[in-house]
N, C-alpha and C positions, 0 to 999 in steps of 0.2 A: 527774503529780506532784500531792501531793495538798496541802491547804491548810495543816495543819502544817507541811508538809515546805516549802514557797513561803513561808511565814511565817519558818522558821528559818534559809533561805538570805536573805530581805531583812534579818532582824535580826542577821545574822553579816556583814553588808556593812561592809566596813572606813566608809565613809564617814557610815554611821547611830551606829558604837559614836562614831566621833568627835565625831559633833552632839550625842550621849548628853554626852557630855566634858566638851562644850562648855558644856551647860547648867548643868550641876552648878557648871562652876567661875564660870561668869557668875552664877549665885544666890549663889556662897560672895561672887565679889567684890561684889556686889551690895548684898552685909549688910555687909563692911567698908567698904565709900563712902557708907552708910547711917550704920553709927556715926560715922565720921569726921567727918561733913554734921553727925550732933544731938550727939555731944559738943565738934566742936571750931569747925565754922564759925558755926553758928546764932549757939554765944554771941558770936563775937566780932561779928557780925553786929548781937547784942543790943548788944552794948557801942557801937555806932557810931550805932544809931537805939534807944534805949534804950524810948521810949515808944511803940514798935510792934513789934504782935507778928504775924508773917505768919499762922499761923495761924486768926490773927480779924480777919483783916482783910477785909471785907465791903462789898457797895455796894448799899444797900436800891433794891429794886425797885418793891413794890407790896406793903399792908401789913405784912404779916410774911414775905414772901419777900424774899430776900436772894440775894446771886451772893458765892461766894465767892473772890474773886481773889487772897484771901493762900492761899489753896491752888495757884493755880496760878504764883502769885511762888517759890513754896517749890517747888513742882516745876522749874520752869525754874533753880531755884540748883543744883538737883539735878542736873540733865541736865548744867549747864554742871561743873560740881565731877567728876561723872564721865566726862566727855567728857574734859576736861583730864588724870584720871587714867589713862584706858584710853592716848590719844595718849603720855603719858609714857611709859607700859609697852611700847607699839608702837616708841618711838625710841627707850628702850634695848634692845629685843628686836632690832631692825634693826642699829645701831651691835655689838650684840654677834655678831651675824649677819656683819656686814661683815669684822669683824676675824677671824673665824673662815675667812673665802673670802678674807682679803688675804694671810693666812699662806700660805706654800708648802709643798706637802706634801715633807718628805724622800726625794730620791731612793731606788726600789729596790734590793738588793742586786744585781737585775740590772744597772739602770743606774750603777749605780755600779762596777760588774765592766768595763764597755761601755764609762764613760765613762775606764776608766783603760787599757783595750786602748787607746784610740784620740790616748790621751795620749802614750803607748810608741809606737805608731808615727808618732807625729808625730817624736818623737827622731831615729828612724832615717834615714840620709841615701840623698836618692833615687837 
């Protein structure tokens, strides 16, 4: 088998197109919990500590060096804001999951042929 030919059997592998899938739609959700995060929580965020801005927010070190911890306050809002979103999406994908396996599938036209033979000879006297 030659290395093409092993290359195009690993990337036809139903579980790599999936990861492929996977990524793509985690970048797309990625960038909507990104604008969500700076158009809609930051400000209100601003509105609640109006005279701090995360992104400058700093704790000098040694002359001009600085640590920047409003970067890492602003990442941590982030992770939580998307944590909380993916978890949403997870429990309405499961609750909608559920209802789908609580429903009963409608009997076949065999079992239903089956279930009414055996309705008829229940009739009949033994």
């Amino acid at each position: 088998m030659g290395l093409a030919s092993e290359f195009k059997a690993f990337i036809m592998r139903g579980n790599v197109v999936d990861l492929a899938v996977g990524v793509v739609i985690g970048t797309a959700f990625g960038k909507i919990v990104e604008a969500m995060v700076v158009g809609i929580f930051t400000p209100v965020i601003g509105l609640l500590t109006p005279s701090v801005k995360f992104d400058q927010v700093t704790i000098p070190v040694y002359g001009e060096s600085k640590i920047a911890i409003g970067l890492l306050i602003q990442a941590v809002i982030n992770f939580v804001i998307i944590g909380a979103c993916l978890f949403s999406v997870v429990k309405v994908m499961n609750a909608m999951r559920k209802k789908e396996e609580a429903a009963p599938a409608e009997p076949s036209a065999t079992e239903k042929l089956l279930a009414e033979i055996r309705d008829e000879l229940k009739k009949r006297p033994a």
